[in-house]
C-alpha beads as a LAMMPS data file, in Angstrom:
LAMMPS data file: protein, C-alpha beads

394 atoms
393 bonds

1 atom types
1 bond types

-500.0 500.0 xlo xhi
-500.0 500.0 ylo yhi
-500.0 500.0 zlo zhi

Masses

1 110.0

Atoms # bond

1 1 1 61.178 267.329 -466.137
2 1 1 60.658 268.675 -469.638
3 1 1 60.693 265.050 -471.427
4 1 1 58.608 263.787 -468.912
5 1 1 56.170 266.461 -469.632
6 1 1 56.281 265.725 -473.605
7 1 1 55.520 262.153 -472.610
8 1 1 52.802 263.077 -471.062
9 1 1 51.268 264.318 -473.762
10 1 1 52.158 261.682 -475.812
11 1 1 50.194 259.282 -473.843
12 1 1 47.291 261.729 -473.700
13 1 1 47.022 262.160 -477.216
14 1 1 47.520 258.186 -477.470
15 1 1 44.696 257.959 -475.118
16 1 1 42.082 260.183 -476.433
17 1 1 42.556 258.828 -480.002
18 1 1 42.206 255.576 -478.587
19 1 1 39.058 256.482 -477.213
20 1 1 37.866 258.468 -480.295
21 1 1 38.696 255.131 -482.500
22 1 1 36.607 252.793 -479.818
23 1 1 33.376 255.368 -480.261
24 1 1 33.396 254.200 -483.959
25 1 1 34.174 250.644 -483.932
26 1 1 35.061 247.936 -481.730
27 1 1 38.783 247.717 -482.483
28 1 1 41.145 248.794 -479.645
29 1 1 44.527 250.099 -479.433
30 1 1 46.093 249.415 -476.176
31 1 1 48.961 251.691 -474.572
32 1 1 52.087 250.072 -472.539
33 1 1 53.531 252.470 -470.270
34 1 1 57.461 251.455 -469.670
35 1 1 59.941 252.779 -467.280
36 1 1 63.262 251.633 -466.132
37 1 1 66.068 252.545 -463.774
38 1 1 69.645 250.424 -463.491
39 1 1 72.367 251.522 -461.435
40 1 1 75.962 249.943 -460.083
41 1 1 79.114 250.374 -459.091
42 1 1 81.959 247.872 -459.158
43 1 1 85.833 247.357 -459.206
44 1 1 88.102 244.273 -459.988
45 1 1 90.093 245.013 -456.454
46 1 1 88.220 247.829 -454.236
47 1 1 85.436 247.039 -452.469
48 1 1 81.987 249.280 -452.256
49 1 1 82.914 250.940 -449.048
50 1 1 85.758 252.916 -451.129
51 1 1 82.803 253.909 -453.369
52 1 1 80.880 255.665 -450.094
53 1 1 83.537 257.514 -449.039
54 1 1 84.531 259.007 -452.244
55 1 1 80.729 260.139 -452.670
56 1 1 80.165 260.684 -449.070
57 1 1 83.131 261.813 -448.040
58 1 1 84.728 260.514 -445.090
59 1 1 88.446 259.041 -444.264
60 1 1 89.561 255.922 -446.195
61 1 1 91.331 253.983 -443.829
62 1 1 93.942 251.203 -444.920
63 1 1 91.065 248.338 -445.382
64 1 1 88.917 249.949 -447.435
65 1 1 91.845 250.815 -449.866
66 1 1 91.599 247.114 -451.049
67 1 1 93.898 244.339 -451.172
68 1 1 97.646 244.944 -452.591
69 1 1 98.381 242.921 -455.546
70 1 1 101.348 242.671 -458.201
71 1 1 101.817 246.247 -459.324
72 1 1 101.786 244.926 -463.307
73 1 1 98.490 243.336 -462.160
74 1 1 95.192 245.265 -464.410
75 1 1 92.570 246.651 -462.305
76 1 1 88.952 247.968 -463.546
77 1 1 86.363 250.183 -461.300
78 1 1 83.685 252.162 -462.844
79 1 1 80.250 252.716 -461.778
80 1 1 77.124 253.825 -464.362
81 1 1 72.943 254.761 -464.075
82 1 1 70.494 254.459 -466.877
83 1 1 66.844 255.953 -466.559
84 1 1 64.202 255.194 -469.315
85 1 1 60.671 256.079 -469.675
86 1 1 58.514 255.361 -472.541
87 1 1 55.414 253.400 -474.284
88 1 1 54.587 250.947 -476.045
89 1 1 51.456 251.405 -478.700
90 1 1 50.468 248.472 -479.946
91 1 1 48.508 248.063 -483.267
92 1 1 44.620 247.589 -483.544
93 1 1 43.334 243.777 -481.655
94 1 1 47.291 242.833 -481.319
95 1 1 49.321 242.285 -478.630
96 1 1 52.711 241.225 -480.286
97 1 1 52.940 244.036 -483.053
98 1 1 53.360 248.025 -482.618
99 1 1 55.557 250.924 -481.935
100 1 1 58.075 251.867 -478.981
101 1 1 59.138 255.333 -478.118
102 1 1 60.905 256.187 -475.201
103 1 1 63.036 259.166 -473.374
104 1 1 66.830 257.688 -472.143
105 1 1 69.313 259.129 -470.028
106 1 1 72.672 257.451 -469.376
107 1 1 76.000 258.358 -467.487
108 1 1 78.855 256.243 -466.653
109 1 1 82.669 256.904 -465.545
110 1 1 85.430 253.698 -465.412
111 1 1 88.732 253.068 -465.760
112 1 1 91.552 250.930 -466.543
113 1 1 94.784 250.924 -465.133
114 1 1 97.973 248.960 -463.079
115 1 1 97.584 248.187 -459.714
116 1 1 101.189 250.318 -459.549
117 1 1 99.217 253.368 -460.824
118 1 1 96.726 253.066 -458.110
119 1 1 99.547 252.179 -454.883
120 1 1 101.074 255.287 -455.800
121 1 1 97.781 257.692 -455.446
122 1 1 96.249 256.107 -452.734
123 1 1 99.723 254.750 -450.805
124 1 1 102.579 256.702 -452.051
125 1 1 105.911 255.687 -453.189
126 1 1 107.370 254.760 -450.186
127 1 1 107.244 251.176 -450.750
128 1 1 107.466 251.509 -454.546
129 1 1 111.299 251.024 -455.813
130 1 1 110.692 250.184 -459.556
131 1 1 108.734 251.226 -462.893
132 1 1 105.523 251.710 -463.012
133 1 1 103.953 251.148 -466.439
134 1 1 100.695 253.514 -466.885
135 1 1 100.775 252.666 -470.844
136 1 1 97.539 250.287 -470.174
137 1 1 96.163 252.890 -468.392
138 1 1 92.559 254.432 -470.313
139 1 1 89.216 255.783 -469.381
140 1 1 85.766 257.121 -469.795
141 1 1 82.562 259.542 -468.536
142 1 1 80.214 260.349 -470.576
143 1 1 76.816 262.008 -470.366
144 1 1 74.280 261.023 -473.277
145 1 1 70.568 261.725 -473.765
146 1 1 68.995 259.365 -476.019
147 1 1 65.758 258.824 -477.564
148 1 1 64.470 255.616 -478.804
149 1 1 61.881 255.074 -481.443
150 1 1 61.031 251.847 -483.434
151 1 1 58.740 248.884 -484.733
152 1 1 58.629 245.810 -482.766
153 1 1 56.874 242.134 -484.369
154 1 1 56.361 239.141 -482.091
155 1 1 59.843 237.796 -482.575
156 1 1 62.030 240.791 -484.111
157 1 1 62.124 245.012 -483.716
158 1 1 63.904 247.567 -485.179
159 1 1 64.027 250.887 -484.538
160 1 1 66.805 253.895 -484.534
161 1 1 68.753 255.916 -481.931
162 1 1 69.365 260.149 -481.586
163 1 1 71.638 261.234 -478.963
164 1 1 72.448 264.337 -477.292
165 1 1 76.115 263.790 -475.932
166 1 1 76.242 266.226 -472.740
167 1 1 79.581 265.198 -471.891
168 1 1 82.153 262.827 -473.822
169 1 1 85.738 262.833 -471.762
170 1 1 88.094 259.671 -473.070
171 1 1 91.433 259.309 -472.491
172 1 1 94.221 256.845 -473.213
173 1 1 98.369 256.972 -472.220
174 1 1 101.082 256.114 -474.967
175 1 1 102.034 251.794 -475.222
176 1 1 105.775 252.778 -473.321
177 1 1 104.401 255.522 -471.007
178 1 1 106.192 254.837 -467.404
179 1 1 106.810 256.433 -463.490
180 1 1 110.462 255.407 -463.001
181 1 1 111.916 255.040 -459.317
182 1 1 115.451 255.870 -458.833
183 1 1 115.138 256.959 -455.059
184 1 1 111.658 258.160 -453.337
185 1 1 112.624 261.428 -454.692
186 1 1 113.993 260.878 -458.137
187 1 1 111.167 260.041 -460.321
188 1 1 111.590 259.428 -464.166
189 1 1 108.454 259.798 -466.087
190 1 1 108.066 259.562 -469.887
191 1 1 103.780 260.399 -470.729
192 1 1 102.237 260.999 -474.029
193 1 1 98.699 261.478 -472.793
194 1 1 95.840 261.663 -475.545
195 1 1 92.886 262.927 -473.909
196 1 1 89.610 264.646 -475.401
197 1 1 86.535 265.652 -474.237
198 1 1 83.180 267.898 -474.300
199 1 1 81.550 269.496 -471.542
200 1 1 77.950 270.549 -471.451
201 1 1 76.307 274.206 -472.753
202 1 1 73.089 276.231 -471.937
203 1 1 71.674 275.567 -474.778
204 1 1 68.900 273.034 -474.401
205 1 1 68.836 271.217 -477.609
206 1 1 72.016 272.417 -479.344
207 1 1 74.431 270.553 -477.935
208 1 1 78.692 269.888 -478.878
209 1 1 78.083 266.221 -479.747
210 1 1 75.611 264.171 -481.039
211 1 1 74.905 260.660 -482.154
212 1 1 72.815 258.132 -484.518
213 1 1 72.333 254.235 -483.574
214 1 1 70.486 251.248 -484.397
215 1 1 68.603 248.919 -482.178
216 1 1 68.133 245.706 -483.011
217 1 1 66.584 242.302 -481.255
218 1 1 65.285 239.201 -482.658
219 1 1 64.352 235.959 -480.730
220 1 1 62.898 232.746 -481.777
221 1 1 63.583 229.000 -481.834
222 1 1 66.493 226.752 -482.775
223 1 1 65.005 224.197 -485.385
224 1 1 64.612 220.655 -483.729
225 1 1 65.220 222.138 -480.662
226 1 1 63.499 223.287 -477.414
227 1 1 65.618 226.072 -477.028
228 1 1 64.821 229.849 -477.115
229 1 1 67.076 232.499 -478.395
230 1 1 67.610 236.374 -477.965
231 1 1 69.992 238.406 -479.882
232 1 1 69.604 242.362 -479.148
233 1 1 72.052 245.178 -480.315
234 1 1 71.565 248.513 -478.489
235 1 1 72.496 251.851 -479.941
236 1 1 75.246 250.818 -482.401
237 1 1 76.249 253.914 -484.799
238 1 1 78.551 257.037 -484.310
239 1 1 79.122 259.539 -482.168
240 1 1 79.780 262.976 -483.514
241 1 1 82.065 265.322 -481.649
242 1 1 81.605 268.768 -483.482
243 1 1 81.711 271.448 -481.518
244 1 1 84.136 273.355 -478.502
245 1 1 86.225 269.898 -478.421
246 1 1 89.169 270.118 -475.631
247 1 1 92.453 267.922 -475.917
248 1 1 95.650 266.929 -473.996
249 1 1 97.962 266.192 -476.264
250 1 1 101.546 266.268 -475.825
251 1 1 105.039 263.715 -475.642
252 1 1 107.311 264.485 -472.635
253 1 1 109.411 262.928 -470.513
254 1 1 110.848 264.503 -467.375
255 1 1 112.728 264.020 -464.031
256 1 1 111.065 265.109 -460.618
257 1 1 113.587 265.125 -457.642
258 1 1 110.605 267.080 -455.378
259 1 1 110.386 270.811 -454.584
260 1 1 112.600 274.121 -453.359
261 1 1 111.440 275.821 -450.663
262 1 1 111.210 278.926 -452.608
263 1 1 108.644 277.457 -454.965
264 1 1 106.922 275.614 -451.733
265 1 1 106.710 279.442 -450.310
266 1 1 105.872 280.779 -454.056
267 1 1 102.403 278.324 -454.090
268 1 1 100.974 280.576 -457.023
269 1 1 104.010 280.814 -459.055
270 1 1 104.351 276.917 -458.648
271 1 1 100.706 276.376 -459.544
272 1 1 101.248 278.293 -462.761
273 1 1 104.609 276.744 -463.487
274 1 1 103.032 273.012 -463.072
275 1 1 99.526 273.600 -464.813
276 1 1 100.197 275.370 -467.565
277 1 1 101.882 272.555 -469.792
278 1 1 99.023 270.451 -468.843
279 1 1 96.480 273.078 -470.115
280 1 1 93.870 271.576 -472.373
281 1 1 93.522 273.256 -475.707
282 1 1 90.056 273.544 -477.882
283 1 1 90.498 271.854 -481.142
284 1 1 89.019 272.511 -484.585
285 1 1 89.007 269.051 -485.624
286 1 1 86.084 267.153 -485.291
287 1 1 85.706 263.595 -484.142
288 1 1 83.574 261.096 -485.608
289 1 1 84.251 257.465 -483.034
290 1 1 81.649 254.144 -482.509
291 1 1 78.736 254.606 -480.037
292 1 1 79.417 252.572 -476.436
293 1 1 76.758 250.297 -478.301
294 1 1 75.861 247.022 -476.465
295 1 1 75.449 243.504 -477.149
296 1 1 73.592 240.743 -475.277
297 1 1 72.953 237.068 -476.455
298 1 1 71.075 234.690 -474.288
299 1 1 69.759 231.331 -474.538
300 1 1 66.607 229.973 -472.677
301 1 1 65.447 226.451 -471.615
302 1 1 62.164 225.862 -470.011
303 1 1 61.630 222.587 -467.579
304 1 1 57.834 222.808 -466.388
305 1 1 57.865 225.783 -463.577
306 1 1 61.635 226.330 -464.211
307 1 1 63.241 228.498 -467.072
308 1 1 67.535 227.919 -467.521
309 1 1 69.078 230.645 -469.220
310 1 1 73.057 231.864 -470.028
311 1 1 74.521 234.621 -472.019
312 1 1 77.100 236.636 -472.505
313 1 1 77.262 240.635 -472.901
314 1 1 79.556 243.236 -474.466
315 1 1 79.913 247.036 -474.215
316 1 1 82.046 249.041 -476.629
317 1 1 84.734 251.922 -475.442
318 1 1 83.585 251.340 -471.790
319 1 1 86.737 249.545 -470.347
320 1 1 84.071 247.015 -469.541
321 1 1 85.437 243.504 -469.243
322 1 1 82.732 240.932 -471.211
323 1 1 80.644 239.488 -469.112
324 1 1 79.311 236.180 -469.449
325 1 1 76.241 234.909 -467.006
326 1 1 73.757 231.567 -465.890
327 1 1 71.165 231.246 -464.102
328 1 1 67.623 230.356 -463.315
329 1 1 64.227 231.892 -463.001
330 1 1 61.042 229.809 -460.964
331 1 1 57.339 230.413 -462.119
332 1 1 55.080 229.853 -459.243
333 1 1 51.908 229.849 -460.964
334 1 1 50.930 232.798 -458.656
335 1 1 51.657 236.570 -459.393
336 1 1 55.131 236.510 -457.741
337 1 1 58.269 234.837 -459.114
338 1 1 61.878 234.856 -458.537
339 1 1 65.871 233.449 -459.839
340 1 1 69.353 233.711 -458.871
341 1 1 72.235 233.852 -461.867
342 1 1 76.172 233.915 -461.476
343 1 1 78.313 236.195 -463.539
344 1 1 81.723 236.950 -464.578
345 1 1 82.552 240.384 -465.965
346 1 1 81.702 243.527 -466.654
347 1 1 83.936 246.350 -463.653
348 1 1 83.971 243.568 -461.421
349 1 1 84.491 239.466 -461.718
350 1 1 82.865 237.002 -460.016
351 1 1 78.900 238.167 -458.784
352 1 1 76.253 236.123 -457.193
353 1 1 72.189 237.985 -458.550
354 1 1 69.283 237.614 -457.418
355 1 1 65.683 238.849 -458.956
356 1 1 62.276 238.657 -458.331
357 1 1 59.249 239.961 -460.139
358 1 1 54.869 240.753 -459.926
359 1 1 52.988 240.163 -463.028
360 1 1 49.041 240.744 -463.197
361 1 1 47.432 241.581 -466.351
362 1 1 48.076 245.196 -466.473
363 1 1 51.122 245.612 -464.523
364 1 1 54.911 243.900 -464.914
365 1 1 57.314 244.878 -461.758
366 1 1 60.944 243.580 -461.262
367 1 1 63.811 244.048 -459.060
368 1 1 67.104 242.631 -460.013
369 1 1 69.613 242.959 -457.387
370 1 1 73.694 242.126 -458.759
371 1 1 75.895 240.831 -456.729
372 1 1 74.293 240.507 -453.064
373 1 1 77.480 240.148 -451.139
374 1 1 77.902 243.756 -451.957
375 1 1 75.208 244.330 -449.164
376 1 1 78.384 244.080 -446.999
377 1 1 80.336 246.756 -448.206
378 1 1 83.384 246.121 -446.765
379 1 1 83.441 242.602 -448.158
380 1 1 81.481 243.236 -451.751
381 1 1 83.186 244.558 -454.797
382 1 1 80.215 245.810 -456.899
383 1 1 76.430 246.459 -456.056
384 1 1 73.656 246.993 -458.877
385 1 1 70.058 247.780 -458.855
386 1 1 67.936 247.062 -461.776
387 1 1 63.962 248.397 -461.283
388 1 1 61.621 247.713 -464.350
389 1 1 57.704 248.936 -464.168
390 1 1 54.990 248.176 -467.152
391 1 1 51.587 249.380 -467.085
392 1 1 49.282 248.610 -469.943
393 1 1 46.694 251.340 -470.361
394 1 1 43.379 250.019 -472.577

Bonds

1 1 1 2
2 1 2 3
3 1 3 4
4 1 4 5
5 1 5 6
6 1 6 7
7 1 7 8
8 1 8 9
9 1 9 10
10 1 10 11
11 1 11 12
12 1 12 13
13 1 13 14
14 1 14 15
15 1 15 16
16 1 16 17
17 1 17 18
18 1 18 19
19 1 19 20
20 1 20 21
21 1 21 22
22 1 22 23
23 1 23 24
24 1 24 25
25 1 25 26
26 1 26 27
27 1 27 28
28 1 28 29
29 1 29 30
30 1 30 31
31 1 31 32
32 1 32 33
33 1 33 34
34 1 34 35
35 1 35 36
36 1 36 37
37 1 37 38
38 1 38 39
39 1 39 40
40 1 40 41
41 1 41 42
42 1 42 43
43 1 43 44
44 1 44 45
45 1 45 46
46 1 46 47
47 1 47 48
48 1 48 49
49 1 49 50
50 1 50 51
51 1 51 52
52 1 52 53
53 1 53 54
54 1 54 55
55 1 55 56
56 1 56 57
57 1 57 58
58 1 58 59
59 1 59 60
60 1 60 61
61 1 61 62
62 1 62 63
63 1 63 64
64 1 64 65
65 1 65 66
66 1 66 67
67 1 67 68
68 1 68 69
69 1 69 70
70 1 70 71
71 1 71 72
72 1 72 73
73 1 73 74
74 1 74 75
75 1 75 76
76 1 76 77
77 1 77 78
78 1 78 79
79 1 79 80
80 1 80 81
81 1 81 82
82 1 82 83
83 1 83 84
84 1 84 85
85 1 85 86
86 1 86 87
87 1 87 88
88 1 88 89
89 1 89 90
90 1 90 91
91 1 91 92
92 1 92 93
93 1 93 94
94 1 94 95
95 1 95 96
96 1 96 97
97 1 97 98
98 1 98 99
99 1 99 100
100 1 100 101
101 1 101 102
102 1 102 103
103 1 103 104
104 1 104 105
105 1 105 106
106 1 106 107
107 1 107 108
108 1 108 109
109 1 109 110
110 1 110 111
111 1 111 112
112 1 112 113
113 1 113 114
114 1 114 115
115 1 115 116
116 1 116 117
117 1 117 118
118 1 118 119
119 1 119 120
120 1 120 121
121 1 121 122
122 1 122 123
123 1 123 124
124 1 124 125
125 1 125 126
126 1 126 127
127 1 127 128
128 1 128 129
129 1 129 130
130 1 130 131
131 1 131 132
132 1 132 133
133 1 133 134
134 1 134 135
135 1 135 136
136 1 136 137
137 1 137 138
138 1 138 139
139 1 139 140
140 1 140 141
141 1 141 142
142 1 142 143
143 1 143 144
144 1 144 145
145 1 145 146
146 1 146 147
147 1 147 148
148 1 148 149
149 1 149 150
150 1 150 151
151 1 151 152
152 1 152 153
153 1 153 154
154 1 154 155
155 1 155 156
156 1 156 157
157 1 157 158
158 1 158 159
159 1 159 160
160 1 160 161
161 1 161 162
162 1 162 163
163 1 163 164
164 1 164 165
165 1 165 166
166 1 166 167
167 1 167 168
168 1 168 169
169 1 169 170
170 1 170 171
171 1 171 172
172 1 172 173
173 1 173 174
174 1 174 175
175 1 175 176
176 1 176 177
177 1 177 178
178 1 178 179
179 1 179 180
180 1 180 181
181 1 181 182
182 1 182 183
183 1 183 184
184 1 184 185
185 1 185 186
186 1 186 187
187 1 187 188
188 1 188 189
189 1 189 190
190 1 190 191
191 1 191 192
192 1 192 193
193 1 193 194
194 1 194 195
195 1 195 196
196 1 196 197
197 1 197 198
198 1 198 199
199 1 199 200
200 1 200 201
201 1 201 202
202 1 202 203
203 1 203 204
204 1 204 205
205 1 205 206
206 1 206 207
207 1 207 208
208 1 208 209
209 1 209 210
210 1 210 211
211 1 211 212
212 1 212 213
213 1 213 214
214 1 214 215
215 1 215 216
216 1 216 217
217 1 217 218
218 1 218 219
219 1 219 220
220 1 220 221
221 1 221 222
222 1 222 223
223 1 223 224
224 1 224 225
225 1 225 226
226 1 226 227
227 1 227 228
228 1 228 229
229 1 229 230
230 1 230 231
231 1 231 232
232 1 232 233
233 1 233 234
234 1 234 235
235 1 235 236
236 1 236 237
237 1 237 238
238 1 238 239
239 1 239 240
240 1 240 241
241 1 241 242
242 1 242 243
243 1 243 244
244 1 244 245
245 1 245 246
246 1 246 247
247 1 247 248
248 1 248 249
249 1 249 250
250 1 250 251
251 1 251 252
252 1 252 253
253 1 253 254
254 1 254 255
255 1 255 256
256 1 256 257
257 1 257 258
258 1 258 259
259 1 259 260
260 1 260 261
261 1 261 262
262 1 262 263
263 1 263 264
264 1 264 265
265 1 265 266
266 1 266 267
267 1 267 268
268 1 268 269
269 1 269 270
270 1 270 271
271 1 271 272
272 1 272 273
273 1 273 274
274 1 274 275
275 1 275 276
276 1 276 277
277 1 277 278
278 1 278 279
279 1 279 280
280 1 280 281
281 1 281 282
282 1 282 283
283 1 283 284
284 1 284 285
285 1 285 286
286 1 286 287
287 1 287 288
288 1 288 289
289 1 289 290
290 1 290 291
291 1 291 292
292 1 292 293
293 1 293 294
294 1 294 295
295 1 295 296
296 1 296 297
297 1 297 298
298 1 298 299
299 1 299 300
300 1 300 301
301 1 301 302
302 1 302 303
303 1 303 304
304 1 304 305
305 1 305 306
306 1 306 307
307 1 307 308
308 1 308 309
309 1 309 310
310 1 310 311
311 1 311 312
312 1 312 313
313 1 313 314
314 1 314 315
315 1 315 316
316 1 316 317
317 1 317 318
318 1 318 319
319 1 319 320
320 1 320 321
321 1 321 322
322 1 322 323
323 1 323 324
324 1 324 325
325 1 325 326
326 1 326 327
327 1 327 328
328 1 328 329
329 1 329 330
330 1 330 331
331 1 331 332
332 1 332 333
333 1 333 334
334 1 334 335
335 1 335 336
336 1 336 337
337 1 337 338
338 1 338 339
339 1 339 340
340 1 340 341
341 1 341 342
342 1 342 343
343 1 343 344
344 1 344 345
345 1 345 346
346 1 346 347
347 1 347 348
348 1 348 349
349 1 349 350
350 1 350 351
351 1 351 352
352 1 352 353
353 1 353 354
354 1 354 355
355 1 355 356
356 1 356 357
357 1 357 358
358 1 358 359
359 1 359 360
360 1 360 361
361 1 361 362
362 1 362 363
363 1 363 364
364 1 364 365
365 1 365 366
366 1 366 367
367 1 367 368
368 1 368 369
369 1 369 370
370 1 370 371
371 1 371 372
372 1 372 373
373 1 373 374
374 1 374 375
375 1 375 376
376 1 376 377
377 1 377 378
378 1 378 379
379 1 379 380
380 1 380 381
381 1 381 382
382 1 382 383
383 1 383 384
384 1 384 385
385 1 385 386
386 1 386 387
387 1 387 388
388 1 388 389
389 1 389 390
390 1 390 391
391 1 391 392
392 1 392 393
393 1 393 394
């Protein structure tokens, strides 16, 4: 509530000194009101009814635990939201040149892992009688506040990146880490876990982490060509990881042949005995890593009412698998238009989009919707929601 408060303001102050400026001369500077909201879930195996019952709660019955596969085969799930609001000021008479500012706030979780890893969580070992390799096994959340500032021209903009990092937890298993089956109640395991993380404080601007990007888009025109390109880098830099980090750090390997009834009847003896080696510890060392920055290049073709367009897309440290897209948009000559893309990538594989948007002269709406068979949850795989609003203020 607080940053949409100082925004507020911001566009206030814009506005009055607009005014002010238009009571000496006839030159106007015209405010762009921005605000955007994406959010999705998907997984390379699981389908989106999993999802609601690990948010709603609920049984998981054998269906909705997803397909069984090869337990060497590598599975990705993950599921992220991003909320911006901001403006856009552009400079005196101009409509191409100015200044963006705007208030972010991003959190995602995924992971990556053997479908072995997963059959044994979610359907025991009963039917699991050799090794398990969890040495491809790695993960993410994280919990950023971001604000964005920069200069944008008619083809290029520039413009820089400060984080807050709420909450940074990654975590990654040694190459030859393994669950060995002897028996169902012999287990071998050899793990050499390195996990760190921060959690969140009270304090409302000093926070354990922080971080310092670059954004970065240009398009234009190939020469001799009809075709448009875009080329945008988002929030590539470093994270900083100074303060009250925790770690899991250890090599061990083990044998577990299952429990004696006098630690069964002994619960809080056992709990100590089994959580205390897995204890995190702070650390004094700090950690300086890349920023999950992103990058998105696109080409564009326009045919009369009909715009063609393909890209591919890349985010760093997010076990996110690079996506690559096509599709098409239609211009109606009317206020409403609409497209439909296909694209393979990113949590899950194979996704079918559509989008639609209203344009007048002071206001830009869109709705993207990925992967529409995920309307079906017990058939889909991943479900996103992308909602863009504009509003140009004179």
């Amino acid at each position: 509530m607080k940053y949409l408060t100082i925004l507020f303001i911001i566009i206030a102050q814009i506005k009055c000194y607009s005014l002010k400026k238009d009571s000496i001369s006839k030159k106007t500077t015209k405010v762009e009101v921005i605000s955007s909201f994406y959010g999705s879930v998907g997984s390379t195996h699981l389908p989106v009814n999993f999802f609601n019952k690990i948010y709603f709660g609920g049984f998981i019955d054998k269906s909705e635990k997803g397909n069984s596969y090869s337990i060497a085969k590598t599975q990705r799930s993950g599921f992220e939201t991003d909320m911006n609001f901001g403006v856009n000021i552009f400079q005196e008479n101009s409509e191409l040149n100015g200044w963006y500012f705007s208030l972010q706030k991003k959190i995602s979780a995924a992971g990556k892992y053997q479908q072995g890893l997963y059959d044994l969580i979610f359907r025991g070992n009963e039917d699991l009688n050799q090794q398990i390799s969890i040495g491809n096994t790695n993960f993410h959340f994280r919990n950023h506040q971001l604000i964005n500032f920069g200069k944008f021209y008619k083809n290029f903009s520039l413009g820089l990146v400060i984080g807050n990092i709420l909450q940074e937890y990654n975590g990654s298993f040694g190459e030859n880490d393994l669950i060995d089956f002897n028996s169902n109640y012999n287990w071998n395991v050899v793990v050499n876990p390195n996990i760190s993380f921060i959690r969140n404080n009270n304090s409302a601007f000093k926070k354990n982490g922080n971080s310092l990007g670059l954004n970065f888009k240009i398009k234009d025109d190939f020469k001799s060509t009809d075709l448009e390109y875009e080329l945008e880098i988002k929030n590539l830099g470093v994270m900083f990881l100074h303060s009250n980090i925790e770690t899991i750090n250890y090599d061990t390997s083990f044998t577990y042949s299952g429990l004696s009834f006098d630690q069964i009847t002994n619960i809080n003896n056992l709990s100590s005995e089994i959580s205390t080696p897995f204890q995190p510890y702070t650390s004094s060392n700090r950690i300086i890593s890349s920023t999950p920055f992103e990058v998105k290049f696109n080409v564009v073709k326009s045919i009369n009412n009909l715009e063609l367009f393909a890209g591919t897309f890349y985010r760093n440290n997010s076990q996110y698998l690079p996506n690559s897209y096509f599709g098409f948009n239609y211009r109606n000559k009317k206020k409403l238009n609409y497209g439909s893309n296909l694209s393979y990538g990113g949590y899950n594989k194979f996704q079918w989009g559509i989008n639609t948007s209203y344009s007048t002269e002071k206001i830009n709406a869109q709705i993207i919707l990925q992967n529409c068979i995920g309307l079906i949850p017990s058939l889909g795989k991943s479900l996103g929601i992308v909602l863009n609003l504009n509003w140009k203020i004179k």
